[in-house]
C-alpha positions as a Markdown table, in Angstrom:
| # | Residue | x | y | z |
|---|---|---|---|---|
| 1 | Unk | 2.2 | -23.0 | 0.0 |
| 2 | Unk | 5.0 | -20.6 | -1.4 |
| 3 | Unk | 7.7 | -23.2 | -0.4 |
| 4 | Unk | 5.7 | -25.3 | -3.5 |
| 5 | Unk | 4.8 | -22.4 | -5.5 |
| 6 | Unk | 8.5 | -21.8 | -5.9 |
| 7 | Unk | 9.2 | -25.2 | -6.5 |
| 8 | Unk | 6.7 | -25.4 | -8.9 |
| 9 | Unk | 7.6 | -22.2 | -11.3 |
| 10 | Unk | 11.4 | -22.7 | -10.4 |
| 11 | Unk | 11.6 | -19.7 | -8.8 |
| 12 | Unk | 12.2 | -17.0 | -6.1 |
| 13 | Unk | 9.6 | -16.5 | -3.7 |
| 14 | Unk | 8.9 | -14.4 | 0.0 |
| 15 | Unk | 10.7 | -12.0 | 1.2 |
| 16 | Unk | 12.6 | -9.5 | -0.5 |
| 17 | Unk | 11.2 | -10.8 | -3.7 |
| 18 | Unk | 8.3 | -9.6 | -6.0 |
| 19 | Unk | 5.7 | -12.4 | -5.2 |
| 20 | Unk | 4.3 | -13.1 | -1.9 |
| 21 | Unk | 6.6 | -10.7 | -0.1 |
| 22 | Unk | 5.1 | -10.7 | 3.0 |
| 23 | Unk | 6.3 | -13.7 | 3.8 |
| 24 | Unk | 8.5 | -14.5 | 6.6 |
| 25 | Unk | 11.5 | -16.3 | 4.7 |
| 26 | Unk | 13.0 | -16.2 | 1.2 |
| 27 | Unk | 12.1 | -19.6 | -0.8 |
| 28 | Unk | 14.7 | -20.4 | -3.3 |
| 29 | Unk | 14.3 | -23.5 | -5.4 |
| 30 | Unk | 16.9 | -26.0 | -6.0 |
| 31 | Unk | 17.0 | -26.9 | -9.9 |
| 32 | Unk | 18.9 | -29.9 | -10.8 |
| 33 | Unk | 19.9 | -30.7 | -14.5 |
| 34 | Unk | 16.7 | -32.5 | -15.7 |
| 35 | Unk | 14.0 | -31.2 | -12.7 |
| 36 | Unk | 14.1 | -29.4 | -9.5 |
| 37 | Unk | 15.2 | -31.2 | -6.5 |
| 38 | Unk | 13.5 | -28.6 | -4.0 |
| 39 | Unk | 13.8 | -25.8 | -2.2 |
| 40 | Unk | 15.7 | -24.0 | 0.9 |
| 41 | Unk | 13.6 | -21.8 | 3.0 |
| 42 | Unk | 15.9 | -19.0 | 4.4 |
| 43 | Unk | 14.8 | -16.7 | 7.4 |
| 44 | Unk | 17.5 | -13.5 | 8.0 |
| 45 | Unk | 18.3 | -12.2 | 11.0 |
| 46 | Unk | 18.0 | -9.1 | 9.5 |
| 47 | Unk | 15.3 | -9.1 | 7.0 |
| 48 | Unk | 16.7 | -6.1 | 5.0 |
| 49 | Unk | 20.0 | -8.0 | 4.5 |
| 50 | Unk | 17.9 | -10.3 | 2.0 |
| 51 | Unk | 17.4 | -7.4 | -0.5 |
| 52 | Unk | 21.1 | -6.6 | -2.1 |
| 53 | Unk | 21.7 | -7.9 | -5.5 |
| 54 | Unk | 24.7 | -9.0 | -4.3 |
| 55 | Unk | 23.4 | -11.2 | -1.5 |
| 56 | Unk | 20.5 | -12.9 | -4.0 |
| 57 | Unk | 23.1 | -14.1 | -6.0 |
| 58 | Unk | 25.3 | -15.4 | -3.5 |
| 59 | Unk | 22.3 | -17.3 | -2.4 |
| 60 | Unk | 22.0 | -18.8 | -6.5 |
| 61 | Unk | 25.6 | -19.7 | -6.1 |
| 62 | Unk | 25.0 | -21.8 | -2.9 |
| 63 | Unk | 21.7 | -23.0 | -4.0 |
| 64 | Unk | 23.3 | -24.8 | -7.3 |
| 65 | Unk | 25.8 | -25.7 | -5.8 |
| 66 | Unk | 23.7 | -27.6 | -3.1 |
| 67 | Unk | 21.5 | -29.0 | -5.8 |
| 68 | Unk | 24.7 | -30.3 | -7.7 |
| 69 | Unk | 25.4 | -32.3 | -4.4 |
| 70 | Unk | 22.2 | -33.2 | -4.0 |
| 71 | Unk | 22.5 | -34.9 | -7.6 |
């Protein structure tokens, strides 16, 4: 369900985020040029790693990058 919510909105979702935090794992969609293409599921070793500013946007970085491949 929050694997498709994020898919569905086009963004962030579990946690470390402000929607559905309770989750288990981060959601982060994967948005291609004209539609999203899906979404990677990410569970931390350390859930509190998942928090930084710096880290989310690393994750961005590798998630367009993935979609670009994907396209």
């Amino acid at each position: 369900g929050i694997a498709q919510w994020a898919f569905d909105r086009g963004q962030r979702a579990g946690r470390s985020t402000e929607t559905l935090s309770g989750a288990s794992a981060l959601y982060v969609p994967l948005r291609g040029t004209r539609s999203p293409l899906g979404v990677l599921a990410i569970r931390a070793r350390r859930p509190d790693s998942l928090a930084t500013p710096e880290h989310f946007h690393l994750l961005e970085v590798f998630c367009s990058q993935a979609a670009l491949a994907m396209e």
